[in-house]
C-alpha positions as CSV (number, residue, x, y, z in Angstrom):
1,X,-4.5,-47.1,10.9
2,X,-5.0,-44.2,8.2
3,X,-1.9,-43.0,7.0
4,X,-2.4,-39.4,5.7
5,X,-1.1,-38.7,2.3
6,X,1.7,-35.9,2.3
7,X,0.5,-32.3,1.1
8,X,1.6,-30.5,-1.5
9,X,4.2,-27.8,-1.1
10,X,2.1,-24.5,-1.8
11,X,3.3,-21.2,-2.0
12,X,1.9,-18.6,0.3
13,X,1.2,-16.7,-2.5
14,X,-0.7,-19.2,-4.0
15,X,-2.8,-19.9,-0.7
16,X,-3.3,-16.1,-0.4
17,X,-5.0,-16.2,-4.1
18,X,-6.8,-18.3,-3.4
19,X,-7.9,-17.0,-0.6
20,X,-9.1,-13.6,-2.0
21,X,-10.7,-15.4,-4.7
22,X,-12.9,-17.3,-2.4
23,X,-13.1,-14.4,-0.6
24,X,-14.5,-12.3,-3.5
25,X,-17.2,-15.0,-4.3
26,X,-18.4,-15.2,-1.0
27,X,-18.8,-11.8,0.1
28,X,-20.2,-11.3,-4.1
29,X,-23.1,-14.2,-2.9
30,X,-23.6,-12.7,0.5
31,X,-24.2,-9.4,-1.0
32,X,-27.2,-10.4,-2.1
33,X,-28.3,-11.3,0.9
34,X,-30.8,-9.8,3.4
35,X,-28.2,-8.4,5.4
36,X,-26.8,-6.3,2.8
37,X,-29.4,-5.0,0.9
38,X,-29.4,-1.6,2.3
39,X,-25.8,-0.6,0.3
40,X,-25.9,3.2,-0.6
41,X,-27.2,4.0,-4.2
42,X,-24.7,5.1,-7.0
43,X,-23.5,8.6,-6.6
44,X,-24.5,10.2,-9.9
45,X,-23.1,13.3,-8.6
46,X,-20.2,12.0,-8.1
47,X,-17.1,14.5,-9.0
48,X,-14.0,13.1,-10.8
49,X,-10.8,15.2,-9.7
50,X,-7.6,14.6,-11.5
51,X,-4.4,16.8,-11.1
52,X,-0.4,16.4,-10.4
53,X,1.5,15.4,-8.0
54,X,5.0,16.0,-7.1
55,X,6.6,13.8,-4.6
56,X,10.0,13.6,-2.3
57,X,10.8,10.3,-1.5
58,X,13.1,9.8,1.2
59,X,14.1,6.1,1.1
60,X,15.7,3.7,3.6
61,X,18.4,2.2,1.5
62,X,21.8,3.1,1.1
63,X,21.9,5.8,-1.6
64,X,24.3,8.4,-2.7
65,X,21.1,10.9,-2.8
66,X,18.0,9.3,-0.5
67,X,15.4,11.3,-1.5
68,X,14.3,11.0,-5.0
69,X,11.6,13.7,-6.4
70,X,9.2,12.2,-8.7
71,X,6.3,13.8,-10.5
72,X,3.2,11.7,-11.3
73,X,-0.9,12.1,-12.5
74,X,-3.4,11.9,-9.2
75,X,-6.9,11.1,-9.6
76,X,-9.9,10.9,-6.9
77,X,-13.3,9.5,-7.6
78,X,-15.9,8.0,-5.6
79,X,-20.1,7.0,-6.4
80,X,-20.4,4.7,-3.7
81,X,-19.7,1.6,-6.2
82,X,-16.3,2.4,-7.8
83,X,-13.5,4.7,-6.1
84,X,-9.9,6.2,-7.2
85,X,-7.6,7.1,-4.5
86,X,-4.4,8.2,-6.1
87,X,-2.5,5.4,-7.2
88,X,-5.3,3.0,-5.7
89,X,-8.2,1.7,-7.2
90,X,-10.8,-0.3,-6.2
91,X,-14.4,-2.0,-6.1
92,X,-17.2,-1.6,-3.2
93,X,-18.2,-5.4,-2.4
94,X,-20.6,-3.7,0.3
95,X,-21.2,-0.1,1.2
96,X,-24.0,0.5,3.9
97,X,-22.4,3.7,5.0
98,X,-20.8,2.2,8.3
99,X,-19.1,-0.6,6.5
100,X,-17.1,-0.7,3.1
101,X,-15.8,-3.9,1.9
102,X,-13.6,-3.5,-1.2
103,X,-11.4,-5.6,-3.6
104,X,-8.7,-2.8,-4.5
105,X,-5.3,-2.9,-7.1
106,X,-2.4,-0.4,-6.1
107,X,0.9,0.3,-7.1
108,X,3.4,-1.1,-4.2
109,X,6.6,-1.9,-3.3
110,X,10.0,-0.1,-3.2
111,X,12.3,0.3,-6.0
112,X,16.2,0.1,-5.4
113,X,18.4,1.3,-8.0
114,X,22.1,0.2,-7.8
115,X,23.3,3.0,-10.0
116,X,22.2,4.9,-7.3
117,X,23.7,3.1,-4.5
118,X,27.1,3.5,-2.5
119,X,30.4,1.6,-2.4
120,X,29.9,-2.0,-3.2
121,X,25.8,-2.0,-3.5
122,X,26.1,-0.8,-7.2
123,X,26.7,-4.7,-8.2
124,X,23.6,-5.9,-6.4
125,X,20.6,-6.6,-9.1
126,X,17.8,-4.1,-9.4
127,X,14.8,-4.6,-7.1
128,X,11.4,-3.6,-8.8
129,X,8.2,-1.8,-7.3
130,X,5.4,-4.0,-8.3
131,X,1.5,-4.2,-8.3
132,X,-0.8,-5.4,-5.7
133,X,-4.1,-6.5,-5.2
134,X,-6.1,-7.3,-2.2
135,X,-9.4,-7.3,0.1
136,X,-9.9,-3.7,2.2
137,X,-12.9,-3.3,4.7
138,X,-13.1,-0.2,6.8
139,X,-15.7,0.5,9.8
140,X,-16.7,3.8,10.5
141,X,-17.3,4.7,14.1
142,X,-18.5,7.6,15.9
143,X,-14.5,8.6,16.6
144,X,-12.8,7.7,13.5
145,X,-12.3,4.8,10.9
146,X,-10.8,1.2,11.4
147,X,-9.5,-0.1,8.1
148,X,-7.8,-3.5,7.3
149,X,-6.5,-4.8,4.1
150,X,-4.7,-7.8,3.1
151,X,-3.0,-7.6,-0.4
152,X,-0.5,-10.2,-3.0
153,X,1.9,-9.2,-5.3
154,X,-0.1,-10.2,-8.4
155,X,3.3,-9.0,-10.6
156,X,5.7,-11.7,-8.7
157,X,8.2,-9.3,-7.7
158,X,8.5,-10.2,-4.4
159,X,6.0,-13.0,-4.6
160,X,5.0,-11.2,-0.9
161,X,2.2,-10.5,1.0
162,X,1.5,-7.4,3.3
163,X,-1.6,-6.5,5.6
164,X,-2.2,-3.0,7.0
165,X,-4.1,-2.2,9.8
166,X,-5.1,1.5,10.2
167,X,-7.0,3.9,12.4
168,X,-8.2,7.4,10.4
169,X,-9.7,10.2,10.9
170,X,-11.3,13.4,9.2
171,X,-11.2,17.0,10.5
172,X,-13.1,19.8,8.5
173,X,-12.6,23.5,8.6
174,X,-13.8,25.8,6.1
175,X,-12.9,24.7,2.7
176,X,-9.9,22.5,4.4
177,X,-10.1,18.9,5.0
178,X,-7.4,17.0,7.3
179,X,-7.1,12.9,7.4
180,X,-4.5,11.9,10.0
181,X,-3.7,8.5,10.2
182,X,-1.8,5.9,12.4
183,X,-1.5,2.2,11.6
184,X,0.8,-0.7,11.4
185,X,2.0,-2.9,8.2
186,X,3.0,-5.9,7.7
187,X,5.4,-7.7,5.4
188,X,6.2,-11.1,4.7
189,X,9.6,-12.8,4.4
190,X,8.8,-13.2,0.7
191,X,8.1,-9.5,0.4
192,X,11.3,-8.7,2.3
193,X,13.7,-10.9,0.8
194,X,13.1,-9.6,-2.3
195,X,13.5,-6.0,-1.1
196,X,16.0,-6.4,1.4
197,X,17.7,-9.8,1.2
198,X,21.3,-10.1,-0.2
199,X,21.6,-13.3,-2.3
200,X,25.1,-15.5,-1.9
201,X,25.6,-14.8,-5.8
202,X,25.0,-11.1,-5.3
203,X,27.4,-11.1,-2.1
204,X,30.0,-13.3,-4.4
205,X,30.1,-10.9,-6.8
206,X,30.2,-7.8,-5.0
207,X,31.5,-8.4,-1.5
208,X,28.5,-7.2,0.4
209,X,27.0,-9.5,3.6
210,X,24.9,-11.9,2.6
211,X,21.5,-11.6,4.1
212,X,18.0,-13.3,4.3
213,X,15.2,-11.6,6.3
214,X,12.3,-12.6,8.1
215,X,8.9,-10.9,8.0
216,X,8.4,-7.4,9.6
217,X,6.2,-5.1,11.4
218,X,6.4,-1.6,10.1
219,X,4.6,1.4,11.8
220,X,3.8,4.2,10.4
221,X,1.6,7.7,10.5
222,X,0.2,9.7,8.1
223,X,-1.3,13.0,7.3
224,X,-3.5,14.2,4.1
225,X,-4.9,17.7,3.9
226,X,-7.0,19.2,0.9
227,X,-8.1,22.8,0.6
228,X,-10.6,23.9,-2.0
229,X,-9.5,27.5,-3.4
230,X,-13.0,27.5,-5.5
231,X,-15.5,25.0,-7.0
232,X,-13.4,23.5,-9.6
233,X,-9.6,23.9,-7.9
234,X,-8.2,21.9,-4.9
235,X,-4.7,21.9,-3.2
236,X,-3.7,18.5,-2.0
237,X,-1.0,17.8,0.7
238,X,0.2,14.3,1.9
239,X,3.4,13.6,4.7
240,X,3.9,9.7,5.8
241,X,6.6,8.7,7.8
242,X,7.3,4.9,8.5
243,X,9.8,3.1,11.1
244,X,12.2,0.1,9.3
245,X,12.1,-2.5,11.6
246,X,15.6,-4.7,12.4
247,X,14.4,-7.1,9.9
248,X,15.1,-4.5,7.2
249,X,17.4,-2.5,9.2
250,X,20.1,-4.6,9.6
251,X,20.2,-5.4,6.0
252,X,23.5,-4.3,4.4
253,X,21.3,-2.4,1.8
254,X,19.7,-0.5,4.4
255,X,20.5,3.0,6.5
256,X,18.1,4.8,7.8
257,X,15.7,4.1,10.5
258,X,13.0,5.8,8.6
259,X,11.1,6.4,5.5
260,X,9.4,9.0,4.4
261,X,6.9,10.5,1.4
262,X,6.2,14.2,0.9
263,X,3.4,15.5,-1.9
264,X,2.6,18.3,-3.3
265,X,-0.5,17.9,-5.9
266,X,-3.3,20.4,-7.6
267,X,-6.4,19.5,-8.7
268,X,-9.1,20.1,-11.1
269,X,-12.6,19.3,-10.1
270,X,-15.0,18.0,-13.1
């Protein structure tokens, strides 16, 4: 009888990346295939818009102040080949018009400082926003957009993975443009145990629960609206709103059912 040698112990991380990079090379080969020869051609008209944007960030954890204003760059760009979305950016693998297949980098991740936590969280250690970077294919449809992504912490914060699966849409009116949004994500027990787990060294030294989650489900809805005031000045206006599941809920870091993001941005067309 064959006796099947044991398998390695292999991260999820490390499966995922490897993964997307076999991902990548397949969909790169396929691209050249009949099938998706008909991509769009560059946009050399393409207009690069880059402003500010300041943003109220209403966070989940345990904080003496929960919302947190923060002012940061914005930039949009897209020629059919290469797009920026914010603090997204990203590479068309195919774009026929009805279907966009990207590999995409993002910053991601929460950020919990204990300076700015109550009672006994101020001894727990300093969780970290990160990077991530991931596959993204979208369909367009007669009644709106499916989008799916799959993305890795490439900065091993977390070590995490997350997947979002989104339906959008676009409403136009005049010189303003609505994109509502409603979608679920997903995180991993990698993603939040880093984020929401309370080591027994960390409860040891401060007292606080231990705690070790599993992954989540998070849903969520959002809502983006530009205006154009003339040919070379935009408005831009973003509200997202996500539900914390009892995996992160009943951390003792943790509480508030919700999160939430509020922007205000202007841009300059070029």
């Amino acid at each position: 009888m064959l006796k099947l040698a044991a398998l390695p112990n292999i991260s999820t991380r490390t499966m995922f990346s490897a993964f997307t990079a076999t991902a990548l090379f397949s969909v790169a080969s396929m691209s050249n295939a009949a099938l998706f020869n008909d991509n769009l051609p560059t946009d050399k008209d393409a207009e690069l818009s880059v402003g500010v944007n300041v943003m109220a960030v209403k966070s989940a954890y345990d904080l003496e102040d929960s919302t947190e204003v923060r002012v940061l760059p914005g930039a949009f760009y897209d020629n059919n080949k290469v797009y920026v979305r914010g603090a997204q950016a990203g590479a068309y693998l195919i774009n026929d018009g009805v279907n966009q297949l990207s590999a995409y980098a993002k910053l991601a991740g929460s950020e919990f400082e204990p300076d700015d936590a109550n009672g006994a969280l101020q001894g727990l250690d300093e969780r970290k926003s990160s990077a991530e970077a991931g596959l993204s294919y979208q369909r367009r449809t007669a009644i709106g957009g499916i989008r799916a992504q799959i993305g890795a912490d490439v900065l091993d914060r977390s070590g995490g993975n997350t997947a979002r699966l989104t339906y959008l849409s676009r409403i136009t009116k005049g010189k303003l443009t609505v994109y509502p949004s409603i979608g679920f994500e997903y995180h991993d027990a990698d993603y939040n145990e880093y984020y929401y787990g309370v080591s027994e060294k960390e409860a040891a030294k401060t007292g606080v629960d231990t705690y070790k989650s599993n992954s989540s489900l998070n849903p969520y809805i959002n809502i983006s609206a530009n205006y154009d005031f003339n040919e070379r000045w935009a408005g831009f206006a973003n509200q997202s709103v996500s539900y914390v599941p009892n995996e992160q809920y009943d951390s003792p870091m943790v509480d508030s059912r919700t999160e939430a993001a509020t922007t205000l941005g202007l841009l300059y067309k070029f």
